[in-house]
C-alpha positions, 0 to 999 in steps of 0.5 A: 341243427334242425334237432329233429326227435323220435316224435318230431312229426314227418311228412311222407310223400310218396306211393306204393310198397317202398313208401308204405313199408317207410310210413311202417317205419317211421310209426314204429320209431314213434314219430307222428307222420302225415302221408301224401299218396296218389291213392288213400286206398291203396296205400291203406291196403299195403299199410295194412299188409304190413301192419299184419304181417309184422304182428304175426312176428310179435311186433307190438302195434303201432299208433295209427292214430299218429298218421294222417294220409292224404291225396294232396299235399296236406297236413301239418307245415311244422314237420321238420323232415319232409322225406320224398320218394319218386321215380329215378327222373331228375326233371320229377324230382326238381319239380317235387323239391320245388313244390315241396319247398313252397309247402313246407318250413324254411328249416325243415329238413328235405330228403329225397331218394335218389339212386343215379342222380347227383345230389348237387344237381338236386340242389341248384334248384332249391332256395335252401340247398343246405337243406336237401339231403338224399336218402335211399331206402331199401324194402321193406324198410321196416325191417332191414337195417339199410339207409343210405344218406347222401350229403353235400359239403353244403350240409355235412353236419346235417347227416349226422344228425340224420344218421343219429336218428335213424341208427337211435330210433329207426332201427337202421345200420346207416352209413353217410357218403358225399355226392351220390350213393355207392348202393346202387353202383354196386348192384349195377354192375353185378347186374351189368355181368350177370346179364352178359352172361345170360345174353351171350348164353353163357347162364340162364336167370335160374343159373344167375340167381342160384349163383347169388343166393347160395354163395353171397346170399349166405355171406353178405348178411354176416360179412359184408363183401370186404371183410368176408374177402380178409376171413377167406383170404384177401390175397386169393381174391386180389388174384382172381380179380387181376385174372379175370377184370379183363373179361368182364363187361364194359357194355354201357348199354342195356342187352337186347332181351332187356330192352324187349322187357322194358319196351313191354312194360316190364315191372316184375311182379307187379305186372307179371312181365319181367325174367321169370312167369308168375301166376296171380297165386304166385306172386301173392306167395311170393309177397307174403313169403318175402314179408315173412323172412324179412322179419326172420333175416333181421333177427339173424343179423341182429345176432351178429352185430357189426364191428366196422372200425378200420386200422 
C-alpha cells in the first residue's frame, strides 16, 4: 500500500479540456498537484474557465497556490501518484510510462488513461509493472461522478486503494475492473448502430441524438442501463433483444461518411468539423452551456444515490 491521502501532492500530465478539468478536480479534494502541459497558456486558460464557472454554482474556491504548471516534466519526485492522460496510441503511452518511470519514485502510483488498449500490454514495459493502473476519466471530471480504474492480478490491492481516495476525496462513484475498461465498449457499440443507421439512411444525426437524449437521457443518470430494464420489465426487453440481435450491426469497420470526417481532420467543436456546423459563437455557447448543467446534472444525481448491491 503506497497510502496515498487527500493532500498527498500529485503530478499531472497531460493537456487540454479533460486534463484541466482533472487538475480542477484534484485541487478541489485538497491535493497539492504539479502540472506538466504543452502549453502554460493554454492550460491556464481553460483552468480558469472552470475555476469561474464553478464559483458562479457556489463552489468554494480552490488553492492555487498548491498547483505548480510546467512545460517540461518537472516538479516534485515525491509525488506518490503520478496520473498521465495521452491520446489512445499504444506506442504514445509506452514511450509516456518509460519517461514518466525514469522521472518519478520507485513507489509511486502510475496511472494512465487507457480506453481500447490492455493494461497488461502497458505494463510489459514498465520496471515496476505492479504499479501501473489505468484510469479513465470522463469531462469535465470535476463534476461528474465516473472513473474508471482498470487493475491487473499484479495490482488488485492497489485499486482499492485508488477507488477509496477517489470515492472519499474526489467526490467519485467508482467502479474497478480487470484488464480493460467496460465504458468505452459500451459507447462503441451503440455508436457502432446509430451510424449504421444514419449511413444506410434509415436516421439522420438530429434523429440519433433526439432518440438518445430524450429516452435514456432521461433514465440512465437516475438508473443506469440494467436496473432501469428490472423497473420496466426485464422480461419485455429480453424479448426485444432476441427479436432484434439479429439485425444489429456487425461492421468492424468505420462507414464511409465517417472516415470522410476523420480524413478531414474532424475534431468536433474544436475545429468546427464533425456531425453537425458550428459557428465560433456557437461553439463557445455550447461550451459555456455544457459547463453549466454539468454543475446542475450533479445535483440531481446527487439527490438520488445509488444502491448497487446485488442478490
Amino acid at each position: 500500500m503506497t497510502l496515498i491521502q487527500q493532500t498527498s501532492p500529485v503530478l499531472l500530465v497531460g493537456n487540454g479540456d479533460l486534463a484541466a478539468s482533472i487538475a480542477i478536480c484534484l485541487l478541489n479534494a485538497g491535493h497539492y498537484l504539479d502540472v506538466c502541459t504543452d502549453n502554460y497558456a493554454v492550460f491556464e486558460e481553460l483552468l480558469n474557465r472552470h475555476i469561474v464557472s464553478q464559483k458562479k454554482e457556489g463552489v468554494k474556491d480552490l488553492a492555487k497556490d498548491k498547483l505548480n504548471i510546467y512545460t517540461e516534466l518537472n516538479g516534485s519526485k515525491d509525488c506518490k501518484l503520478v496520473i498521465a492522460v495521452s491520446q489512445e496510441d499504444e506506442e504514445v503511452k509506452k514511450e509516456l510510462i518509460k519517461k514518466l518511470e525514469d522521472f518519478i519514485m520507485k513507489d509511486a502510483v502510475l496511472a494512465i488513461n487507457t480506453e481500447s488498449i490492455d493494461l497488461i500490454g502497458l505494463q510489459k514495459v514498465c520496471n515496476h509493472p505492479d504499479r501501473l493502473i489505468g484510469l479513465n476519466w470522463t469531462e469535465p471530471a470535476h463534476t461528474t461522478f465516473f472513473l474508471e480504474i482498470i487493475s491487473s492480478d499484479n495490482n488488485p490491492g492497489l485499486a482499492d486503494e485508488i477507488f477509496i481516495l477517489a470515492k472519499s476525496y474526489w467526490f467519485k462513484d467508482p467502479y474497478i475492473v480487470n484488464q480493460s475498461g467496460i465504458r468505452s465498449r459500451l459507447i462503441s457499440a451503440m455508436a457502432r448502430e446509430a451510424l449504421f443507421l444514419v449511413d444506410n439512411g434509415y436516421a439522420t444525426a438530429g434523429d440519433i441524438d433526439r432518440a438518445c437524449r430524450n429516452d435514456p437521457g432521461y433514465y440512465l443518470p437516475f438508473s443506469g442501463n440494467c436496473r432501469y430494464m428490472d423497473l420496466m420489465g426485464t422480461y419485455a426487453y429480453g424479448v426485444v433483444m432476441k427479436d432484434l440481435n439479429p439485425d444489429l450491426s456487425k461492421a468492424k469497420d468505420l462507414p464511409g461518411f465517417l472516415k470522410k470526417i476523420l480524413a478531414d481532420g474532424g475534431l468536433g467543436m474544436e475545429n468546427k468539423k464533425g456531425f453537425y456546423n458550428y459557428s465560433d459563437e456557437e461553439v463557445e455557447k455550447w461550451k459555456n452551456t455544457m459547463e453549466k448543467f454539468s454543475h446542475q446534472i450533479h445535483s440531481i444525481i446527487e439527490k438520488y444515490p445509488f444502491n448497487y448491491k446485488n442478490k
